[in-house]
Structures are given as C-alpha cells and as structure tokens.
Backbone as CSV, one residue per row, in Angstrom:
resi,resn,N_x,N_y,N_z,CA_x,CA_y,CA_z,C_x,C_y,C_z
1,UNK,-71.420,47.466,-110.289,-71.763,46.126,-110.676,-71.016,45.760,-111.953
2,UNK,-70.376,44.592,-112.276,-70.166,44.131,-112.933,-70.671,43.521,-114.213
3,UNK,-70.332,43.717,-115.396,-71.560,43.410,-116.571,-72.663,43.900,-116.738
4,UNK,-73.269,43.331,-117.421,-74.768,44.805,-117.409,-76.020,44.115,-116.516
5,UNK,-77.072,45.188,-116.686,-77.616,44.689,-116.131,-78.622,43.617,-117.086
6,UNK,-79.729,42.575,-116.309,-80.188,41.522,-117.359,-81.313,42.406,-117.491
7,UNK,-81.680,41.984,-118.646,-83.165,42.627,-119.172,-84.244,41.836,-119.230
8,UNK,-84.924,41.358,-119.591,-85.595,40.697,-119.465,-85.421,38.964,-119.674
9,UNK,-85.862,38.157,-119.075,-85.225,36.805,-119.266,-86.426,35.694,-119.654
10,UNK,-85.880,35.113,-121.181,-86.296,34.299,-121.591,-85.307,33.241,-122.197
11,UNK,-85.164,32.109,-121.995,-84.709,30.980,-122.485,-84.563,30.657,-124.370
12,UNK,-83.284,30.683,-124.751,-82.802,31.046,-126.484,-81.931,29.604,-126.438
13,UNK,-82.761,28.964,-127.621,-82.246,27.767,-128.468,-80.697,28.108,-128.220
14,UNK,-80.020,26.874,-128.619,-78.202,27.253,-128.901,-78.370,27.999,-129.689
15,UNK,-78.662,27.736,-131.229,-78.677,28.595,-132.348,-79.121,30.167,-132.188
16,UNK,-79.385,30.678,-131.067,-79.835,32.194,-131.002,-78.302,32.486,-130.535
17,UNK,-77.807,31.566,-128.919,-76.846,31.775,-128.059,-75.574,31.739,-129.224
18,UNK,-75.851,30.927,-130.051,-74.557,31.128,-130.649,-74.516,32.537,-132.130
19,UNK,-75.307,32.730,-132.066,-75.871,33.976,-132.956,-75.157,35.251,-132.147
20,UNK,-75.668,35.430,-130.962,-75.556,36.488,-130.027,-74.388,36.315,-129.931
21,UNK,-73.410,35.478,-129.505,-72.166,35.249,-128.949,-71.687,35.534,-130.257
22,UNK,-71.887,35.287,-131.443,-70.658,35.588,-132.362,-71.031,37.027,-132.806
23,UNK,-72.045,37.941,-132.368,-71.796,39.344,-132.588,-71.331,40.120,-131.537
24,UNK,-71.441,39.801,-130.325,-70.220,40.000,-129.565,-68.911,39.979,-129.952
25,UNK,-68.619,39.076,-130.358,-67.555,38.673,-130.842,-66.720,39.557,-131.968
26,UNK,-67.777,39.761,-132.713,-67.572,40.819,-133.716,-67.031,42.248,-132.848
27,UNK,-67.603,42.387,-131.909,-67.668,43.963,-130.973,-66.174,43.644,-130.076
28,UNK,-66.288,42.705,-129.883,-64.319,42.504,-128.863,-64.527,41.161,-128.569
29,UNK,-63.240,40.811,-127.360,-63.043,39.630,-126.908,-63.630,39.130,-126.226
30,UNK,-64.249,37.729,-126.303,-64.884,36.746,-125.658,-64.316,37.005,-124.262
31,UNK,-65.289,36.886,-123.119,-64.443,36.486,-121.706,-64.665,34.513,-121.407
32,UNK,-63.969,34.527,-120.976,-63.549,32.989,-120.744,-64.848,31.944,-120.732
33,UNK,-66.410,32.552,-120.286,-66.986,31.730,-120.138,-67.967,32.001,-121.135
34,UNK,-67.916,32.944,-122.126,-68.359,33.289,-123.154,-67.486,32.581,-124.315
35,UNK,-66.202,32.300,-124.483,-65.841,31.306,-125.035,-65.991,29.950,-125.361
36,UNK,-66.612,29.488,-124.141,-66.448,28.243,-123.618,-68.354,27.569,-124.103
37,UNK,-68.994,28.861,-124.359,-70.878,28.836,-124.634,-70.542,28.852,-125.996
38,UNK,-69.299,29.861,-126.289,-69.414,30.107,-127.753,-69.339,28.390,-128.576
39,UNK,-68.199,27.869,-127.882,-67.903,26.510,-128.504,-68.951,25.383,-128.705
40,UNK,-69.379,25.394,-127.232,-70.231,24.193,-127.291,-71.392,24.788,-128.499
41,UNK,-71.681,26.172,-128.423,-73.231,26.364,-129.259,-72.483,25.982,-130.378
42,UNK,-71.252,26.264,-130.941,-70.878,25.873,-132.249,-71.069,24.425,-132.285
43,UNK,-70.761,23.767,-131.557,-70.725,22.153,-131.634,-71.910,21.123,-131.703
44,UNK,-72.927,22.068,-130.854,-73.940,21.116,-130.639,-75.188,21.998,-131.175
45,UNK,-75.500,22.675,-131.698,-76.673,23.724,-132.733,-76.753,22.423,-133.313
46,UNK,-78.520,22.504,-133.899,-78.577,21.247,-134.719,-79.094,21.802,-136.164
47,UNK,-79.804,23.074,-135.740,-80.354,24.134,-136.862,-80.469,25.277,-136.807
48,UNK,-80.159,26.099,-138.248,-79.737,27.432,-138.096,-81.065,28.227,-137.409
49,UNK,-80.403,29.585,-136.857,-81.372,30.554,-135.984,-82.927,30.338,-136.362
50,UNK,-82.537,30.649,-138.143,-84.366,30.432,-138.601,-85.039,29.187,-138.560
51,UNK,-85.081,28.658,-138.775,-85.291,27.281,-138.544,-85.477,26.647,-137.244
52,UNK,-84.737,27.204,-136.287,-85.081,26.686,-134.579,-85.998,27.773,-134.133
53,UNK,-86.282,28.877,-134.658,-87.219,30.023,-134.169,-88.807,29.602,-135.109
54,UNK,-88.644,28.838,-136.095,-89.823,28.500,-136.399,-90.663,27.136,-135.685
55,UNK,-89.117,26.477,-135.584,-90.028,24.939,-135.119,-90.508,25.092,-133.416
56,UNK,-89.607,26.685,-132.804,-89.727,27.073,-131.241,-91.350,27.314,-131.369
57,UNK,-91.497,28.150,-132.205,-92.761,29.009,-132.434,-94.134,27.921,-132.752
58,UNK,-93.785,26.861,-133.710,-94.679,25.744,-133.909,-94.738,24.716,-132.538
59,UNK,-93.574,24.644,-131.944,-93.945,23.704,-130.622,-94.650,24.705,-129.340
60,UNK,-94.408,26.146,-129.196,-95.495,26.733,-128.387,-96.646,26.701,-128.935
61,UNK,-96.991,26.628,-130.264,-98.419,27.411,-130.756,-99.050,25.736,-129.992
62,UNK,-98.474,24.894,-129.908,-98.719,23.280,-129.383,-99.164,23.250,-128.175
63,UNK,-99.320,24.077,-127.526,-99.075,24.546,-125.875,-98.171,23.879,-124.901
64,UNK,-96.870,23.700,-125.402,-95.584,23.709,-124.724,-95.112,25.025,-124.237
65,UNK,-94.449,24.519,-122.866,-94.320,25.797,-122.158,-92.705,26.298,-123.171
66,UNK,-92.557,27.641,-123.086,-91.126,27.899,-123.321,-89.836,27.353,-123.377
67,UNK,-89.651,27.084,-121.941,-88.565,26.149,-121.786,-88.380,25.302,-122.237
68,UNK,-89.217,24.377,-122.107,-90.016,22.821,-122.769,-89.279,22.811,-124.205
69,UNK,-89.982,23.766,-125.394,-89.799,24.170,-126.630,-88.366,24.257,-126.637
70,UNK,-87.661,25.433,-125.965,-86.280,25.308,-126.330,-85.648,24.055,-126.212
71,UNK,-85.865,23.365,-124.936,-85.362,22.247,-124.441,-85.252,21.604,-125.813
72,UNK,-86.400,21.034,-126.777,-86.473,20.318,-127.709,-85.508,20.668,-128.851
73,UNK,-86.141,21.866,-129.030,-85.425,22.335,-130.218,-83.760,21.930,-130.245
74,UNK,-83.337,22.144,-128.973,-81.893,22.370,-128.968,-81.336,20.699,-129.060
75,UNK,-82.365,19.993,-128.526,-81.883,18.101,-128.607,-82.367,17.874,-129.519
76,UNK,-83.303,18.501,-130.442,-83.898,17.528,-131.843,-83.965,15.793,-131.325
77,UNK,-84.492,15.363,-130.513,-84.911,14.026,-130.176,-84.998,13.438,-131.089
78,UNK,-84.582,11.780,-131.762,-84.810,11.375,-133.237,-85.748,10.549,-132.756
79,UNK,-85.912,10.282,-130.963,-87.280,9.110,-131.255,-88.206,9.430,-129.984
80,UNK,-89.320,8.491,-129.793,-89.913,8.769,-129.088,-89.958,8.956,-128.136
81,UNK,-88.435,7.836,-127.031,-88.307,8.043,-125.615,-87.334,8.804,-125.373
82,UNK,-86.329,10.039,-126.435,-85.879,10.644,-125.481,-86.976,12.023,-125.934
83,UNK,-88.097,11.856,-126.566,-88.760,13.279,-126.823,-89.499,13.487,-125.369
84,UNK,-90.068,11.851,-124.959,-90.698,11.980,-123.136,-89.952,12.406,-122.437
85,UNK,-88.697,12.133,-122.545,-88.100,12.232,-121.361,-87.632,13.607,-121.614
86,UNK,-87.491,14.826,-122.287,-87.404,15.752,-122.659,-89.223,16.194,-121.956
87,UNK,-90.024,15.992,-122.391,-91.569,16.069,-121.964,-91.937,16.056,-120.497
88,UNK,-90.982,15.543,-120.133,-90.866,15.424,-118.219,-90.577,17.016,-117.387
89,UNK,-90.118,17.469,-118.446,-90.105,19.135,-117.769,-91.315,19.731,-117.395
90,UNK,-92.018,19.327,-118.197,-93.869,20.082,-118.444,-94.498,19.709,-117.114
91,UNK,-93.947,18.440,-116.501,-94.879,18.114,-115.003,-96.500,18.222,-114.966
92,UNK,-96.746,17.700,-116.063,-97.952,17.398,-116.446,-98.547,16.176,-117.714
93,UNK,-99.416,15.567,-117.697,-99.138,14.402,-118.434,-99.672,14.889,-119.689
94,UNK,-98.766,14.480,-120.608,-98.916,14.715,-122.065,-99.798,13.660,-122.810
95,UNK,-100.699,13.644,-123.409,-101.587,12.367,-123.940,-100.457,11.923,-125.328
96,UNK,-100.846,10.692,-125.521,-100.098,10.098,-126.502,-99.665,10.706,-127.617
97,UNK,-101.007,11.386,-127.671,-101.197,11.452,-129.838,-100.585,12.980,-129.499
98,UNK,-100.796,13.462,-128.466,-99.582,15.023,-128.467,-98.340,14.664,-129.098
99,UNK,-97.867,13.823,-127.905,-96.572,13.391,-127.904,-96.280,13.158,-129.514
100,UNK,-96.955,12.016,-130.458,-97.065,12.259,-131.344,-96.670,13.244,-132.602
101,UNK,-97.583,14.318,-132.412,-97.946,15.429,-133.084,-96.432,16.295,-132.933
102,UNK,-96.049,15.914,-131.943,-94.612,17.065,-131.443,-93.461,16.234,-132.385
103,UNK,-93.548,15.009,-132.409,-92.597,14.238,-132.309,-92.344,14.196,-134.397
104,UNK,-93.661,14.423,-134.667,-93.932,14.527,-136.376,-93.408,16.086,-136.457
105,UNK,-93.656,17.301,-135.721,-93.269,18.428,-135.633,-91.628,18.597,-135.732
106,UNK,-90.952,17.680,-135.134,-89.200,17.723,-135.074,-88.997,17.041,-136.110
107,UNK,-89.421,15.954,-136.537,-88.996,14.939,-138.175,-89.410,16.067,-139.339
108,UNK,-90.256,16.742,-138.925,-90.336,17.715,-139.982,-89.039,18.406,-140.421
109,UNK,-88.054,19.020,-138.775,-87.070,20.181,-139.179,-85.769,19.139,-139.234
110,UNK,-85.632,18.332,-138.690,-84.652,17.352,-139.037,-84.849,17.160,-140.414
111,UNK,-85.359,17.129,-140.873,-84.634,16.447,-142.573,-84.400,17.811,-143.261
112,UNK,-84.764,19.247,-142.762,-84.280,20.428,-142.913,-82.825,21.394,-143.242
C-alpha cells in the first residue's frame, strides 16, 4: 500500500493542516498534492494553531458537532448569514440566541 496507513480520523482547522504540512516539510519534499494544501492553508488560515484550537474547543463545549466547529473556525464568518449558512451542516435547527452566542464567540477571536 501506498502511504501510510490513516489513524484515526478527525477533521483539523487549516491552521493545524498547515502546522502538520510544514513539519513534513521540515522531514522532505512535499508531494504535489501536499503542496497544493500546503498553499491554500498558507493563504486562507485566519488564526494561528492556538487560537483556532481554543475557539474549536469553545464552539464544541456549545454543542456543535466537530465538523460544524472546524467548518467555522476555518471561515471566521464576519456576519450573521454566512455563520447560518455555515450552521446548515448541523441539520438541525439552531434557536436564534445560539446562533447568537456562536456568532459573539467568533467576534471574540477575530479581533485576536
């Protein structure tokens, strides 16, 4: 088999992916599509590793599913309708003042 095998799988902000990818990096050469993750995470990260692992950790303790959380973290939404439409993953209806509460949760790490 080719590459290793996966270990366990959970969903990582850009800012982890681009963490991981540049210690690879450190160890040898990028392969082509590891280049290509490396860039965009450089381009589009909105906050460093610590900082997206805290606000990940504050939007689960919220009871957002995983995905959900990364999803956010990685768009930092600046307003309310693309934080719903980000919220549409959950397939379950979010009450207002959540929406809210999440939405005061990201203005927090944005001015970060």
């Amino acid at each position: 088999m080719i590459g290793k095998e996966a270990g366990k799988k959970s969903p990582v902000t850009l800012s982890e992916a681009y963490e991981i990818l540049e210690a690879r990096k450190k160890d040898g050469e990028l392969g082509y599509e590891q280049k290509l993750a490396y860039e965009h995470a450089s381009k589009f990260k909105k906050l460093s590793v610590s900082k997206a692992r805290e606000l990940k950790q504050e939007l689960l303790g919220l009871g957002l599913s995983d995905i959900t959380a990364t999803k956010i973290v990685d768009i930092m939404p600046s307003d309310l309708i693309q934080l719903k439409q980000v919220l549409l993953i959950e397939k379950k209806p979010i009450e207002e003042d959540m929406v809210n509460v999440i939405m005061q949760t990201v203005q927090k790490y944005r001015g970060k």
